[in-house]
C-alpha positions as CSV (number, residue, x, y, z in Angstrom):
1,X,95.3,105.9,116.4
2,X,94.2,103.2,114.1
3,X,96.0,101.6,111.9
4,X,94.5,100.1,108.3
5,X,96.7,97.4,106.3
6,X,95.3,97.5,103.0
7,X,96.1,95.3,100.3
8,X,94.6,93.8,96.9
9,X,92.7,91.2,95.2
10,X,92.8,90.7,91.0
11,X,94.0,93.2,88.6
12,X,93.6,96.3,87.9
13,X,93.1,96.0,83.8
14,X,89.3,97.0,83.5
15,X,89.3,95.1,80.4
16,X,86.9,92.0,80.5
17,X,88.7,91.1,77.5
18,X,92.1,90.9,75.9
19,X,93.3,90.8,72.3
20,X,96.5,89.0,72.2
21,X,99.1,90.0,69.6
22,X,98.0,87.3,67.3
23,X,94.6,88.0,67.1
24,X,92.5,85.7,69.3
25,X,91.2,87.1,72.8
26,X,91.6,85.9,76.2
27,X,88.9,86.4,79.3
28,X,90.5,88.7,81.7
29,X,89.6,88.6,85.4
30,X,86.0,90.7,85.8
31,X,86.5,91.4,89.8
32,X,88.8,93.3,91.5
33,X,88.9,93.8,95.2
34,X,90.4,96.4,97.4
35,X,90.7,95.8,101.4
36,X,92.0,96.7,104.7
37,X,91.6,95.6,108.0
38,X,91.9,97.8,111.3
39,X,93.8,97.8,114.4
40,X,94.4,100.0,117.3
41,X,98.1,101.1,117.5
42,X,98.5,100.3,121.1
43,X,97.2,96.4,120.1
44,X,100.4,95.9,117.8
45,X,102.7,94.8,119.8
46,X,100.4,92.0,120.6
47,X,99.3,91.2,117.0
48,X,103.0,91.3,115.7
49,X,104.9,89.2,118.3
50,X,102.5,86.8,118.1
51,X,102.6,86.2,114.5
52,X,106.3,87.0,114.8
53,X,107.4,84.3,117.1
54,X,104.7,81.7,115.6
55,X,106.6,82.2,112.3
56,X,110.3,81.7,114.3
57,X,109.0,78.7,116.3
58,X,108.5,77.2,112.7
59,X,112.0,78.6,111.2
60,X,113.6,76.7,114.5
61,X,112.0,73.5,113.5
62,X,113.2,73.8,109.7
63,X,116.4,74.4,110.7
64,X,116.7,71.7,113.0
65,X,115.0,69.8,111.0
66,X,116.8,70.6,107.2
67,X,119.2,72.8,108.0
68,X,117.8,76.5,106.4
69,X,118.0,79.2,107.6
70,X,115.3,81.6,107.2
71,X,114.9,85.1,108.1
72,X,111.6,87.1,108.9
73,X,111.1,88.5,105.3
74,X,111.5,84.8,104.2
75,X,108.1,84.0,106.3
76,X,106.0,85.8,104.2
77,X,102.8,84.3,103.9
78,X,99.9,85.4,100.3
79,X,96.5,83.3,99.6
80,X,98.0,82.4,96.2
81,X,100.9,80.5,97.9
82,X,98.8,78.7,100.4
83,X,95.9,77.7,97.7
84,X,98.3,76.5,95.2
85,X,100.8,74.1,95.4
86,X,103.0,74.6,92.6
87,X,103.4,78.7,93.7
88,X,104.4,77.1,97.3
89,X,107.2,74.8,96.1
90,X,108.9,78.2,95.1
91,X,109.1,79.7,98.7
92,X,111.7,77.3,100.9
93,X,109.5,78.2,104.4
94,X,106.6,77.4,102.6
95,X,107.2,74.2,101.1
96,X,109.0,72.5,104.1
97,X,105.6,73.1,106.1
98,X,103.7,70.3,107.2
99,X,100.1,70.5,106.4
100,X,99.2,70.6,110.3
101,X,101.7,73.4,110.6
102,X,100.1,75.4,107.6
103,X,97.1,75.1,108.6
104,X,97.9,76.8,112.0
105,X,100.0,78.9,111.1
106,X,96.9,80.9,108.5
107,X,94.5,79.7,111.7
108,X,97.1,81.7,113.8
109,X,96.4,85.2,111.4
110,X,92.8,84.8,111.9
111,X,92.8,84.5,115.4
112,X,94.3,87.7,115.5
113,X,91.0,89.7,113.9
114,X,88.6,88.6,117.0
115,X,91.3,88.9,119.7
116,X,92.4,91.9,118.7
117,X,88.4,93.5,117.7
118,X,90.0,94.0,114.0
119,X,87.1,94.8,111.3
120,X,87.5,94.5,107.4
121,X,86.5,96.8,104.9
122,X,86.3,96.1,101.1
123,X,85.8,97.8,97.8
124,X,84.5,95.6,94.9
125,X,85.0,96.7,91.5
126,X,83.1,95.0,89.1
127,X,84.8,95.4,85.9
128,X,81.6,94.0,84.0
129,X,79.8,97.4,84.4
130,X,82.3,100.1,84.3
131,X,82.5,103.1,82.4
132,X,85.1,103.6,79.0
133,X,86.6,105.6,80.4
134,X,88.2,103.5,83.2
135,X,91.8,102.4,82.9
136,X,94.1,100.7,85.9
137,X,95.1,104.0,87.4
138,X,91.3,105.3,87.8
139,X,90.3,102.1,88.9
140,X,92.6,101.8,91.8
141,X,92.7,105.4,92.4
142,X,88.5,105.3,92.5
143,X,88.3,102.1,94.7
144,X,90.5,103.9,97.1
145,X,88.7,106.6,97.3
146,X,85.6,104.7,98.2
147,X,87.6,102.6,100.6
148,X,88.4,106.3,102.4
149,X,85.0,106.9,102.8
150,X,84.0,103.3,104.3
151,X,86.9,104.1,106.8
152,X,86.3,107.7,107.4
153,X,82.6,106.8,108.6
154,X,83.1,103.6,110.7
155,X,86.1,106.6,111.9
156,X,83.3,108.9,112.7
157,X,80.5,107.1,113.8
158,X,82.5,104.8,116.4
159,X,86.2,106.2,117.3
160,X,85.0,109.7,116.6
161,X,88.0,110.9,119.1
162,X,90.6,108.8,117.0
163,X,92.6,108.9,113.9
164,X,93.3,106.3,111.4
165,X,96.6,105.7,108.8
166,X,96.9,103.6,105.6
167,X,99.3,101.4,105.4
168,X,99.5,100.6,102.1
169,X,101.3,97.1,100.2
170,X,104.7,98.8,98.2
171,X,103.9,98.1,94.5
172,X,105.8,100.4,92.8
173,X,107.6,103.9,93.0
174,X,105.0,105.0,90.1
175,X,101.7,103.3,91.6
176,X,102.7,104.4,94.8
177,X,102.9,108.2,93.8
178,X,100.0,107.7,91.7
179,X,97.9,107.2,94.9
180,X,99.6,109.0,97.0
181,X,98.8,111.9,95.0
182,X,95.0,111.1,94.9
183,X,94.9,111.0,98.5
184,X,96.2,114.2,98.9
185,X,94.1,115.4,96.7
186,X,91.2,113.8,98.7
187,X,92.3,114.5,102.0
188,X,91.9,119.1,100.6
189,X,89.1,118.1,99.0
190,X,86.8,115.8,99.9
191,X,85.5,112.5,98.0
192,X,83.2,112.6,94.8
193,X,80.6,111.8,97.6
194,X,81.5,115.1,99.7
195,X,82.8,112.8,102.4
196,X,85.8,114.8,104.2
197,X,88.2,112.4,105.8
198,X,88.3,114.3,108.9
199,X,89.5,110.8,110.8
200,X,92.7,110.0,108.6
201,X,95.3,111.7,108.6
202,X,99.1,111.9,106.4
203,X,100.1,110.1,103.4
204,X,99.9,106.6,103.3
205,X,102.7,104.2,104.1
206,X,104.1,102.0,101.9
207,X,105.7,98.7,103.1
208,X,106.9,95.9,102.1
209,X,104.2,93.1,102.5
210,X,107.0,90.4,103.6
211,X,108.0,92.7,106.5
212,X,104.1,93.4,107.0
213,X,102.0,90.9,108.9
214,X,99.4,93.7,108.6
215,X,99.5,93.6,105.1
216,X,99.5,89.6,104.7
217,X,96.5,89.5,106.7
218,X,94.6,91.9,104.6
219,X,96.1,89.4,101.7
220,X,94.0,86.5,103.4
221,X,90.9,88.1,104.1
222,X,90.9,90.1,100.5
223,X,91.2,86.8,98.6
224,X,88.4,85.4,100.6
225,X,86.2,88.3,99.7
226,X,87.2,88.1,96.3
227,X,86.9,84.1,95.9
228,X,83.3,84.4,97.9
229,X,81.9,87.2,95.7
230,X,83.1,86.3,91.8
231,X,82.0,82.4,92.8
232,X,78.5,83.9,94.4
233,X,79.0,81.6,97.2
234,X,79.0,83.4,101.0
235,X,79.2,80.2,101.9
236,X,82.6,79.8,100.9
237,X,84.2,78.4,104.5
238,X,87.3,80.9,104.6
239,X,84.8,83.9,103.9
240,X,82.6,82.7,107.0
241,X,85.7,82.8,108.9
242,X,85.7,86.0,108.5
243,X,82.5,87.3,107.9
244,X,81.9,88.4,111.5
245,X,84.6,90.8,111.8
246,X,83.3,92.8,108.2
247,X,82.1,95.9,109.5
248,X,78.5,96.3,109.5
249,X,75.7,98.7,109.4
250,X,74.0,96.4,111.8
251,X,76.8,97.5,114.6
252,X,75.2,101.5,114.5
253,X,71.9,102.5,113.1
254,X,73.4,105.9,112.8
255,X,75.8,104.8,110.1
256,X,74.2,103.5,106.7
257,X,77.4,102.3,105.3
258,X,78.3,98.8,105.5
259,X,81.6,97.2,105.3
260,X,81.5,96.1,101.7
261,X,81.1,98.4,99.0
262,X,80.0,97.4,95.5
263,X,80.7,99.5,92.4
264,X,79.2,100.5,89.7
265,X,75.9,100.4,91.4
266,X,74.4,98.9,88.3
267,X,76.8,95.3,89.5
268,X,74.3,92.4,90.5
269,X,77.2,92.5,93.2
270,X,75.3,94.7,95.4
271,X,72.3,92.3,95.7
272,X,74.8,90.0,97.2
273,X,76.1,92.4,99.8
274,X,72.4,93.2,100.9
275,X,71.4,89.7,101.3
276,X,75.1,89.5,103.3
277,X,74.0,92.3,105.8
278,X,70.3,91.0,105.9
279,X,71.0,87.2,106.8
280,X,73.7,88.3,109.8
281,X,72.7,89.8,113.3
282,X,74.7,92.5,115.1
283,X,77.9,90.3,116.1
284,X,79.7,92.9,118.2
């Protein structure tokens, strides 16, 4: 069994635009980013306690230090707290960090996608080119979809005798139905494509992203896709980092599907996934 931590990047408002109440109109974000990243089921132990008791020996120092105590949902760790200062001064294990111990505690998470042979999968939406008809339910309803079907055939093509499960960031009791619903749907059906996810099986799981190092990681490496990809720069340092474990068609000839999916095809986006998957050799 595989498991997939999925989590988000932007919002979901397909609007590149936004009419305020009074009139004048505000730029809303154009990119939106969907991504998971994989691990086998009999690897968590590893991956958790590590992260786990990396996050405690921290807590212990605090406490010793300026007498908190913190609890494991209290260690949660999101790109937008790292990055930005004032959003860290909110979050007492955050802001008591040195930088040193910052920095190794992130360093720590992506340690974890080589040891542990994790890949990353990713679903851009660029909002720039969709259709009308798109609102925030289609548009995270069809980026999971196509995130299904990057899964289901790096599923077939290399752990063909496995299974996979989402395990999903809890947003809300309505989202979460929303897409649990499509998935189902998905799961009798087929995609749009006629891609049957014969490698994934149940609903998803919802958790709780402070209780889900899983789902933090995805957090880091979605962020770096995002920031990499609206900037135009795959040279961004944190994207490198983890360029090498995005899953790519270079791995099997038999699969023409890389790890990075761009839609609508009409995005400019795409040319910057091809020249991604042209400039890197096989890594693994």
């Amino acid at each position: 069994m595989l498991l997939f931590y999925i989590d988000e990047t932007g919002n979901r408002d397909p609007r590149t635009q936004i009419t305020r109440a009074n009139g004048s109109v505000a730029q809303n974000d154009w990119l939106y980013v969907l991504t998971a990243v994989s691990l086998f089921e009999h690897r968590w132990h590893g991956f958790d306690k590590t992260l786990n008791r990396h996050k405690a020996a921290l807590t212990l120092r605090l406490h010793k230090d300026h007498g908190v105590s913190l609890d494991l949902a209290a260690t949660e760790i999101k790109s937008n707290w790292i990055r930005i200062p004032k959003e860290r001064a909110h979050h007492p294990f955050l802001s008591k960090l040195t930088d040193p111990e910052l920095t190794g505690l992130v360093d720590r998470f992506y340690q974890q996608l080589t040891y542990h042979h994790m890949h990353i999968f990713s679903v851009l939406a660029d909002k720039r080119y969709l259709p009308d008809y798109m609102d925030q339910t289609k548009l995270h309803r069809k980026s999971w979809e196509l995130l299904l079907e990057l899964i289901e055939q790096f599923m077939s093509s290399t752990h063909s005798r496995h299974q996979a499960i989402m395990i999903n960031d809890d947003v809300s009791r309505q989202v979460n139905r929303a897409l649990a619903m499509k998935h189902a749907y998905i799961l009798d059906q087929g995609t749009a494509n006629n891609v049957w996810l014969r490698h994934i099986s149940e609903m998803p799981m919802f958790v709780r992203s402070e209780l889900s190092n899983g789902v933090q990681l995805a957090d880091l490496c979605s962020y770096n896709i995002y920031r990499a990809f609206k900037s135009g720069d795959l040279n961004y340092p944190f994207f490198a980092r983890i360029a090498p474990r995005i899953w790519s068609r270079n791995n099997n000839v038999r699969n023409p599907f890389p790890g990075l999916y761009v839609f609508p095809g009409s995005s400019p986006l795409r040319d910057l996934v091809d020249q991604f998957e042209n400039r890197r050799a096989p890594t693994w």
